[in-house]
Each structure stands twice: as C-alpha cells, then as structure tokens.
C-alpha positions in Angstrom: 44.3 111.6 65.2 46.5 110.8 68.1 46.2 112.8 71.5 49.4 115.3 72.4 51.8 112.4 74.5 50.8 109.3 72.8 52.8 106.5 73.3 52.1 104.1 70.8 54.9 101.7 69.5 54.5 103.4 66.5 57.0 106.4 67.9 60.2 105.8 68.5 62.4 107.8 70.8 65.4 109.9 69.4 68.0 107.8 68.4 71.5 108.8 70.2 74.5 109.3 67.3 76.8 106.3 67.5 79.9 107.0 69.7 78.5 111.0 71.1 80.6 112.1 73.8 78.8 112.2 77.4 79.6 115.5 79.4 81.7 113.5 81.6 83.6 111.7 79.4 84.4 115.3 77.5 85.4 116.7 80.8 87.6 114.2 81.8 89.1 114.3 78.2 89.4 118.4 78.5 90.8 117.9 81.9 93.5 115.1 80.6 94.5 117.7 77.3 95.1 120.5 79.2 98.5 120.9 81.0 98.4 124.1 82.9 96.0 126.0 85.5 93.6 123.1 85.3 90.2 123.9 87.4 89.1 122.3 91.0 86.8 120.2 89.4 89.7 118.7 86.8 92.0 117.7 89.8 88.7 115.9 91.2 87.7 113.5 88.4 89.2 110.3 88.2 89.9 110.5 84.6 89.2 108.0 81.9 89.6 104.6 84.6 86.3 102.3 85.3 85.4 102.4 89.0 87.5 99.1 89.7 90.6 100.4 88.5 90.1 103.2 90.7 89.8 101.1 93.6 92.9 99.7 92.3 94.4 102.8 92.0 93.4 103.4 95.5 94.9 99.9 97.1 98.3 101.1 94.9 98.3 104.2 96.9 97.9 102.8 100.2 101.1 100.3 99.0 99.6 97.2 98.9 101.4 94.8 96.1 99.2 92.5 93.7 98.4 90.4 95.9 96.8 92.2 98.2 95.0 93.9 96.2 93.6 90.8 95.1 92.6 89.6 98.3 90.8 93.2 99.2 89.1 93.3 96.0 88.9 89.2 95.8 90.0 88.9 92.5 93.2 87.1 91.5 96.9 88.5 91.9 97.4 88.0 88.1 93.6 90.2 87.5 94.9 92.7 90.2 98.4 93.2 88.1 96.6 93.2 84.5 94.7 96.2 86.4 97.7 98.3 87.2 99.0 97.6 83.6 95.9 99.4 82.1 96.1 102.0 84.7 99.9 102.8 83.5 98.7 102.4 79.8 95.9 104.8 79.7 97.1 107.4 82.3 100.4 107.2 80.6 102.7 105.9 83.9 105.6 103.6 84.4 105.7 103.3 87.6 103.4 102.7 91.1 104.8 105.9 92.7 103.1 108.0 89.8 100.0 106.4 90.1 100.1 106.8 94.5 100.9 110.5 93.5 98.4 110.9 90.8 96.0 109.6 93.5 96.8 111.4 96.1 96.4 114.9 93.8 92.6 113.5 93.0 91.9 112.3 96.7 91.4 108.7 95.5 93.5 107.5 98.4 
C-alpha cells in the first residue's frame, strides 16, 4: 500500500491533449476574431507575434529601416526584413505604417 502523495516512477503525471489551447493563446485568438467593442485587455495583448517580432514591431514603429533594426537587435538586415514579412503575414498587413499604427494602438512603441 502506497502512502497519500507518493511519488514513485510508477505514477505518471496527467498527460496534456496534443495541440490544447493555453488561456493566452485563446485570448489573443478571441481578441484577433472579434471586430467591434473589443475589451482593454484585447487592445493590450500583442497578439499571435513571438517576443522578437514584437521588438521588431517596436523598432518599425519608431521608423527604423532593416537595417537598423538589425544593428539594435544584432541580427542581420536580411533576418530583420524576413521578421517584418511574418509580421505582415500573420497580422494580416501590407505595409510598415499599419504595423507603427497597430503598435501604437497596443503601446508596443
């Protein structure tokens, strides 16, 4: 008989269903769906970007070309553009003056 809170090897912890949403990533997918009257803490999130594309994001904002964004983040000019590619692909923009806005609107700058 096994005392209450054994940790043997023979228990395994719960396994996690493949692909299950995380709060925050069903937030920011709620918050990118809906179009109208979205709540404080929608406009806050940066959406569906990994932290360097924010930073990205962020140096876009401020106006810096490729370039510099590859010296601030020191990473290549070519790395920096692939960057703001993804941005415009997964947010859904086509040019730098949406993303500076969308920015702005989320206080990444």
């Amino acid at each position: 008989m096994r005392a209450h809170g054994d940790c043997s090897p023979r228990r395994k912890p719960p396994r996690r269903r493949r692909g299950a949403p995380t709060i925050r990533r069903s937030m920011a997918r709620w918050c990118s769906s809906t179009m109208y009257l979205q709540p404080t803490w929608c406009r806050s999130m940066p959406g569906p970007l990994s932290q360097r594309e924010v930073d990205v994001a962020r140096l876009v904002a401020r106006g810096h070309t490729n370039r510099e964004i590859g010296d601030v983040l020191v990473i290549s000019g070519r790395t920096a553009d692939a960057h703001v590619n993804r941005i415009f692909r997964k947010l859904g923009f086509r040019s730098r003056a949406q993303m500076a806005v969308w920015a702005q609107r989320r206080n990444i700058d």
